[in-house]
C-alpha positions in Angstrom: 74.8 -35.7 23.0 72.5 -36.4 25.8 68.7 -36.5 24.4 65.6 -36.7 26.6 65.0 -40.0 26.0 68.7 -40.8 27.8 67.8 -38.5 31.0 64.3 -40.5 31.4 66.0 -43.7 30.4 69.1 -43.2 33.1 68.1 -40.6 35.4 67.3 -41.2 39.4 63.9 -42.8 39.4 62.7 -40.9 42.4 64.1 -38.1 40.5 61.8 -38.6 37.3 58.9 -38.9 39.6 59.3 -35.9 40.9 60.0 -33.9 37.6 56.8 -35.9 36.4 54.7 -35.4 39.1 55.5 -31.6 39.0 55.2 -31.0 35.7 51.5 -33.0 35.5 50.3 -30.7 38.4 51.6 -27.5 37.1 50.0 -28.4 33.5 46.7 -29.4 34.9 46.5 -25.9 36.7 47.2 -24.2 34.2 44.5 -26.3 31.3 42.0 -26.5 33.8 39.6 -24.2 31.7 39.9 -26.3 28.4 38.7 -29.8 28.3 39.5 -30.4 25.1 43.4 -29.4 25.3 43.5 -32.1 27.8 42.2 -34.9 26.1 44.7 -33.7 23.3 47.0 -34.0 26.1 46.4 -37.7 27.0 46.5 -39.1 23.8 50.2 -37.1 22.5 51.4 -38.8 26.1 49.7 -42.1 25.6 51.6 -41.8 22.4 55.0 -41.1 23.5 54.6 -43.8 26.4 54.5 -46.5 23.3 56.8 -44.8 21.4 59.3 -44.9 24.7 58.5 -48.5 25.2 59.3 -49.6 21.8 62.6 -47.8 21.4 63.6 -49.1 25.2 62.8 -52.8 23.8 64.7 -52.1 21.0 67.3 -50.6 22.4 68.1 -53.2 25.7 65.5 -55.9 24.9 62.6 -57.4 27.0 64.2 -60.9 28.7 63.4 -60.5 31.9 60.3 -59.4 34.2 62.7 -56.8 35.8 63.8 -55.4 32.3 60.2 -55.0 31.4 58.5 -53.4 34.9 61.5 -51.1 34.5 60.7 -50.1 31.0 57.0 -50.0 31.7 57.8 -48.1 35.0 60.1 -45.3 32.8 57.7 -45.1 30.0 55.2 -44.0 32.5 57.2 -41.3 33.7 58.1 -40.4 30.1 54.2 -40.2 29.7 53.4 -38.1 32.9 56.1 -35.7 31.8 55.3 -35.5 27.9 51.4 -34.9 29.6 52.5 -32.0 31.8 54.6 -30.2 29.6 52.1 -30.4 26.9 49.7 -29.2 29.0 52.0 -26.0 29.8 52.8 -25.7 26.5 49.3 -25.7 25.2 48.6 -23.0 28.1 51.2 -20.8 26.4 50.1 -20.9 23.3 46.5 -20.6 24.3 47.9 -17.7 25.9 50.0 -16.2 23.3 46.9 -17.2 20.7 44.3 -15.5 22.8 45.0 -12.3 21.4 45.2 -13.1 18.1 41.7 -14.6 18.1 40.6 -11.3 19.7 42.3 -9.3 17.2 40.6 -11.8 14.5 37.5 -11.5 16.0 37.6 -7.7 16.1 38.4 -7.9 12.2 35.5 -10.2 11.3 33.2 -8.1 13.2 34.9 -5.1 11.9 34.5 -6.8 8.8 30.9 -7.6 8.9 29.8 -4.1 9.9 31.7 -2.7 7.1 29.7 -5.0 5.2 26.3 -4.5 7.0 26.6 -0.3 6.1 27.4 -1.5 2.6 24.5 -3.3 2.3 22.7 -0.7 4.0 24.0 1.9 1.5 23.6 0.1 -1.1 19.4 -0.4 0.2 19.4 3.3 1.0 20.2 4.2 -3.0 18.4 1.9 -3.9 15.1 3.3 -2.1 16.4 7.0 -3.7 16.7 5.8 -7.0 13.8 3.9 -6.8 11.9 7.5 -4.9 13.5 9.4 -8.1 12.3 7.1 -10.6 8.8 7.5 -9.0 9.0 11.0 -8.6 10.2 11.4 -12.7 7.9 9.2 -13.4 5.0 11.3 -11.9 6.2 14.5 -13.7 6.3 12.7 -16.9 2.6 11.5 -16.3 2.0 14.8 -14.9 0.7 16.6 -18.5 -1.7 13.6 -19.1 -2.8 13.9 -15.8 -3.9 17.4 -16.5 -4.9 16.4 -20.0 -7.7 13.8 -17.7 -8.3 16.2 -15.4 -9.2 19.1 -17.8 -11.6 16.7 -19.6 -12.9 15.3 -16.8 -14.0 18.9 -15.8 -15.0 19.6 -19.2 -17.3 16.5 -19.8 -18.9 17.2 -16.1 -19.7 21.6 -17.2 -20.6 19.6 -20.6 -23.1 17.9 -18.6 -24.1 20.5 -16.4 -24.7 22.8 -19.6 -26.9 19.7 -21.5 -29.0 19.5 -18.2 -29.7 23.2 -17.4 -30.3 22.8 -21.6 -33.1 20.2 -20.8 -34.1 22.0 -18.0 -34.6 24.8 -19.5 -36.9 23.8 -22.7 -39.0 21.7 -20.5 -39.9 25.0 -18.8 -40.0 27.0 -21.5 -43.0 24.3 -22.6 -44.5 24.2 -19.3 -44.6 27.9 -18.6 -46.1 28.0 -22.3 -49.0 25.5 -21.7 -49.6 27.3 -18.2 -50.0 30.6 -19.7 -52.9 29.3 -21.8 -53.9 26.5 -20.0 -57.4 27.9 -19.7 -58.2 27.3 -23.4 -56.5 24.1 -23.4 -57.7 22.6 -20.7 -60.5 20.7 -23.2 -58.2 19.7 -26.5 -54.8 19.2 -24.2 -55.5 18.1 -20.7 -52.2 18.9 -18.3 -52.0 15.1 -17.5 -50.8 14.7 -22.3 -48.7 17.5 -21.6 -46.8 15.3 -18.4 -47.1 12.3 -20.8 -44.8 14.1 -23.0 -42.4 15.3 -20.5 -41.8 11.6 -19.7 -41.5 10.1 -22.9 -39.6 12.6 -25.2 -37.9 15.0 -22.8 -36.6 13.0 -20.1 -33.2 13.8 -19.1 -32.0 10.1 -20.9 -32.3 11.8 -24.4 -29.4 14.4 -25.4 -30.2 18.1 -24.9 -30.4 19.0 -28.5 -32.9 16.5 -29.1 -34.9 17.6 -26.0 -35.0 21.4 -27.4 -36.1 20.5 -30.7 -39.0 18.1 -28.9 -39.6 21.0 -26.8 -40.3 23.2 -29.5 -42.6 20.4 -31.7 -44.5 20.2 -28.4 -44.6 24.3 -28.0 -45.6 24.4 -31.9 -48.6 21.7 -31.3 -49.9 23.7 -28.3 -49.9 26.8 -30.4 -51.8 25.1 -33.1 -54.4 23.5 -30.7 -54.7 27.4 -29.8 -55.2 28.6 -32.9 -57.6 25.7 -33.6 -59.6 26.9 -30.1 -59.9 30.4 -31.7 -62.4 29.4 -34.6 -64.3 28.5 -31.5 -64.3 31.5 -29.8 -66.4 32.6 -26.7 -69.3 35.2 -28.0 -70.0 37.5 -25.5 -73.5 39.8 -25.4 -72.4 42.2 -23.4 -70.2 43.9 -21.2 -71.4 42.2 -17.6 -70.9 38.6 -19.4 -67.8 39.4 -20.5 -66.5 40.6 -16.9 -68.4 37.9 -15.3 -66.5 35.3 -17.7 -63.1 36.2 -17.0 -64.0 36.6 -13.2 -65.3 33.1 -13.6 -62.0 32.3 -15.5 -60.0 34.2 -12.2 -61.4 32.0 -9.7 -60.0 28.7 -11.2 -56.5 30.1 -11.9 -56.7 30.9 -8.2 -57.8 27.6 -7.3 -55.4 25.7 -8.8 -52.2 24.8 -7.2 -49.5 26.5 -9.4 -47.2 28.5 -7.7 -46.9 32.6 -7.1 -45.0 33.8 -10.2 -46.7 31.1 -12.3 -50.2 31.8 -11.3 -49.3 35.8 -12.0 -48.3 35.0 -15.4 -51.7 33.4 -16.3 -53.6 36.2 -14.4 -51.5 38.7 -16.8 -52.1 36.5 -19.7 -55.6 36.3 -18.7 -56.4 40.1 -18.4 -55.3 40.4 -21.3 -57.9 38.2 -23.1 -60.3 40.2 -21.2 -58.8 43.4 -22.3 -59.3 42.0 -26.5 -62.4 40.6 -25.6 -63.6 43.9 -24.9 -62.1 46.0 -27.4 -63.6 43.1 -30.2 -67.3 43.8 -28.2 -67.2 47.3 -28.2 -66.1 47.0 -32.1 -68.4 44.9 -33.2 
């Protein structure tokens, strides 16, 4: 059986160098694109150029110069051919590969996307269940919530209530001191009275304690009233007494109160006049 190594090692020389030179320019044609299939290509024919020489030594031996150019000469060819037809060959299969790696491309990308809407569906239920979780979590909280909020608006009317509260028996005081201040202007001056509305009933003391102050304060006016009455103004006659309460007209009317104030101690005021007659005409 005729092997390759027979045809290189008997064939025509010019021949050889033909079928070498042929098949090195037809290979480098067709690996022009890939540098690194050629080096791959060298070094597979640099090895079967030793391999050549060492079975041709073995085979007819190396005693003269002739035997060796010739051997050197054939394992040269052998080399150029092994290059060129590796070089063709690893065209082909580069060739024949080429849609494989697109196919395996396709599948990893395939792949990855597949992967990438996992991922993303697996982030998307994960943003739902963590939405739901917030969203039950808020309805659970949602009776204390309402709980805070009812007391919140209870405390605050609570507040409102203690203030209008405060309010209230500060007036209450101030519309009773007013409507008599005439005979108190001597035994409780309006400046005590102001004294007392900002020591004891200030708005930093609780309501109930404010309306029980109130009414102390309302009770000690009455009883510097009734302690005013042993005292009272002796009129001897009819002119005095109208010229009296005219007197006593002129500084309500000069003070600075305001309309419906000022018209309570006019009323309050007439009034006096009106006993202070009825005990002249009596007596």
């Amino acid at each position: 059986m005729i092997t390759v190594f027979d045809l290189i090692d008997q064939g025509e020389f010019l021949s050889l160098i033909f079928i070498a030179v042929l098949l090195y320019l037809v290979g480098q044609m067709a690996i022009s694109n890939s540098s690194q299939l050629m080096k791959w290509g060298y070094g597979i024919s640099l090895l079967g150029f030793i391999v050549y020489v060492l079975i041709a030594v073995k085979q007819h031996g190396a005693g003269s110069a002739e035997s060796i150019l010739s051997i050197i000469s054939r394992g040269l060819i052998a080399a150029g051919m092994l290059l060129g037809s590796c070089w063709i060959l690893f065209s082909a299969l580069a060739f024949l590969i080429a849609p494989v790696k697109h196919w395996k491309h396709s599948l990893q990308n395939s792949q990855r996307e597949l992967q990438r809407k996992k991922e993303q569906e697996l982030a998307t239920q994960a943003e739902e269940e963590t939405r739901r979780n917030k969203q039950q979590e808020w309805e659970r909280a949602a009776p204390e919530r309402e709980n805070q909020q009812r007391l919140k608006k209870q405390t605050e009317q609570q507040r409102i209530e203690h203030q209008h509260r405060r309010e209230a028996a500060r007036l209450d005081c101030q519309l009773f001191y007013d409507q008599h201040a005439p005979q108190l202007q001597e035994r409780f001056p309006r400046e005590r009275i102001s004294e007392y509305f900002e020591q004891y009933l200030c708005d930093l003391f609780p309501a109930e304690l404010v309306e029980n102050r109130a009414k102390q304060l309302i009770g000690m006016i009455e009883s510097s009233l009734e302690q005013a009455g042993g005292n009272k103004q002796r009129f001897a006659s009819l002119i005095e007494i109208a010229s009296y309460f005219e007197q006593q007209k002129q500084e309500i009317m000069s003070l600075n109160y305001d309309g419906s104030t000022r018209q309570s101690f006019l009323s309050s005021l007439a009034l006096q006049e009106d006993q202070a007659i009825r005990e002249f005409l009596s007596s």
